[in-house]
C-alpha positions in Angstrom: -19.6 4.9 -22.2 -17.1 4.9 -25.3 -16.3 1.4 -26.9 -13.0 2.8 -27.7 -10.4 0.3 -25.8 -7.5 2.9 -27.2 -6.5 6.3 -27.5 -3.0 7.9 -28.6 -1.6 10.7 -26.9 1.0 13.0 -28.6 4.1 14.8 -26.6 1.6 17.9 -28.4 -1.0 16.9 -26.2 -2.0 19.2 -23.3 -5.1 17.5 -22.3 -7.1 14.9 -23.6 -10.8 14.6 -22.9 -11.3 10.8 -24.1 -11.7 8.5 -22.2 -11.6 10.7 -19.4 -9.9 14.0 -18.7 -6.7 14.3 -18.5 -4.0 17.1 -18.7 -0.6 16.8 -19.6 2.7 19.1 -19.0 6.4 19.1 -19.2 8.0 20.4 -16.7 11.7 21.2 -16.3 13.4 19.6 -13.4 14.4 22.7 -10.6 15.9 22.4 -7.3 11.7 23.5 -5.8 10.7 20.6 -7.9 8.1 18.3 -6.1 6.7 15.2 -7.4 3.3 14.4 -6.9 2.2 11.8 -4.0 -1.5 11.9 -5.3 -3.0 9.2 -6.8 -4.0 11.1 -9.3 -1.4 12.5 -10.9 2.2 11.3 -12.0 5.6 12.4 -12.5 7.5 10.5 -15.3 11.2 11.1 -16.3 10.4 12.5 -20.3 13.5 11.2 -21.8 12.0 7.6 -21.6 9.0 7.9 -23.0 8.3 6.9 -26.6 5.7 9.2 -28.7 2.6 8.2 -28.9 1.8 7.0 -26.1 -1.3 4.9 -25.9 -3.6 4.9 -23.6 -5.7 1.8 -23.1 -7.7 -0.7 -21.5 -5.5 -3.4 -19.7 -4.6 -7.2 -21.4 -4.6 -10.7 -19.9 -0.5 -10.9 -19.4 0.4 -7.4 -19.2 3.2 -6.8 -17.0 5.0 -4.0 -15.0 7.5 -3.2 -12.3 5.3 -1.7 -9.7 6.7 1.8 -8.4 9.3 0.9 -5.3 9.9 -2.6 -6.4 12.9 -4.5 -8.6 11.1 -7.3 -10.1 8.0 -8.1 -12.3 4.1 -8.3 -11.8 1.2 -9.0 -13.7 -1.4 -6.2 -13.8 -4.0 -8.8 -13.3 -2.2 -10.0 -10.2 -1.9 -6.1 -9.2 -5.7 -6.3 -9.1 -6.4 -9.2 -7.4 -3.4 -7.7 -4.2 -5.2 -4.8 -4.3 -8.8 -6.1 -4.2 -10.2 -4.5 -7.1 -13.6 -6.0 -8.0 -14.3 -7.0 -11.7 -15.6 -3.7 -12.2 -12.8 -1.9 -11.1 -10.6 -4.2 -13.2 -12.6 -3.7 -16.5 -12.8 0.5 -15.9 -9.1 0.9 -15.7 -7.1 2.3 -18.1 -3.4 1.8 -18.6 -0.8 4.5 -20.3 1.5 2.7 -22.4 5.0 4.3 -23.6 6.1 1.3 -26.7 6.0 -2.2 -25.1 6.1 -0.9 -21.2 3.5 0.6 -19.1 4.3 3.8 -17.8 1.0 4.0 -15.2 -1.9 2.1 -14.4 -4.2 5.6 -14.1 -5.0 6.0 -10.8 -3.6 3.6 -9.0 0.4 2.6 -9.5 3.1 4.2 -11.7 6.0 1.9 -13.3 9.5 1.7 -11.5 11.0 1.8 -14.9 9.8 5.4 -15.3 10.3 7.0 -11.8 12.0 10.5 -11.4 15.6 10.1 -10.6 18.2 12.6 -9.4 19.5 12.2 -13.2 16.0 13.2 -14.5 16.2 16.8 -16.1 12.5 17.0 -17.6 9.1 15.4 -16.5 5.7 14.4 -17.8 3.2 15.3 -15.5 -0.2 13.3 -16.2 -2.8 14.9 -14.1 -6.5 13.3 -13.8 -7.5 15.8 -11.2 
């Protein structure tokens, strides 16, 4: 077990194998586009992520919009509505585009970050 708690990903970046593996593409919005419904992989609209992104362990007062919803949460709250145990909490790892969270790996993406019918190219990040 790395005692890394962060890791920076580059838009060059087409898969990373620390902390765990993980592959990365762009992919050019087309009418036979389909966004992912698996939990282990995300479709993020490109034009609002910021360069590096980092990828790290999850704070005490982080905060994101959960995917499907207007308003605010704390990741620690997240956890506790979703019944992780202390474990669960401690192993998860959070992708992190300048201030915002873009995904909380594995589990929920960020509203803010959702593919739109104005979204022309994506980010896949793909844990599978």
């Amino acid at each position: 077990e790395s005692s890394v708690d962060e890791y920076y990903i580059t838009l060059s970046d087409a898969e990373i194998d620390q902390p765990f593996r993980m592959r990365l593409r762009s992919i050019t919005v087309t009418n036979d586009f389909r966004i992912s419904k698996s939990s282990d992989c995300v479709h993020v609209d490109a034009s609002k992520l910021i360069f590096p992104l980092q990828l790290r362990r999850w704070r005490e007062g982080d905060i994101f919009y959960p995917f499907g919803m207007k308003q605010q949460k704390k990741v620690s709250d997240f956890f506790i509505n979703n019944k992780l145990s202390l474990i669960e909490k401690e192993q998860s790892w959070l992708i992190v585009s300048g201030d915002d969270i873009v995904w909380i790996v594995g589990q929920r993406m960020d509203n803010r970050f959702r593919v739109t019918d104005k979204t022309t190219e994506v980010v896949e990040f793909n844990c599978k």
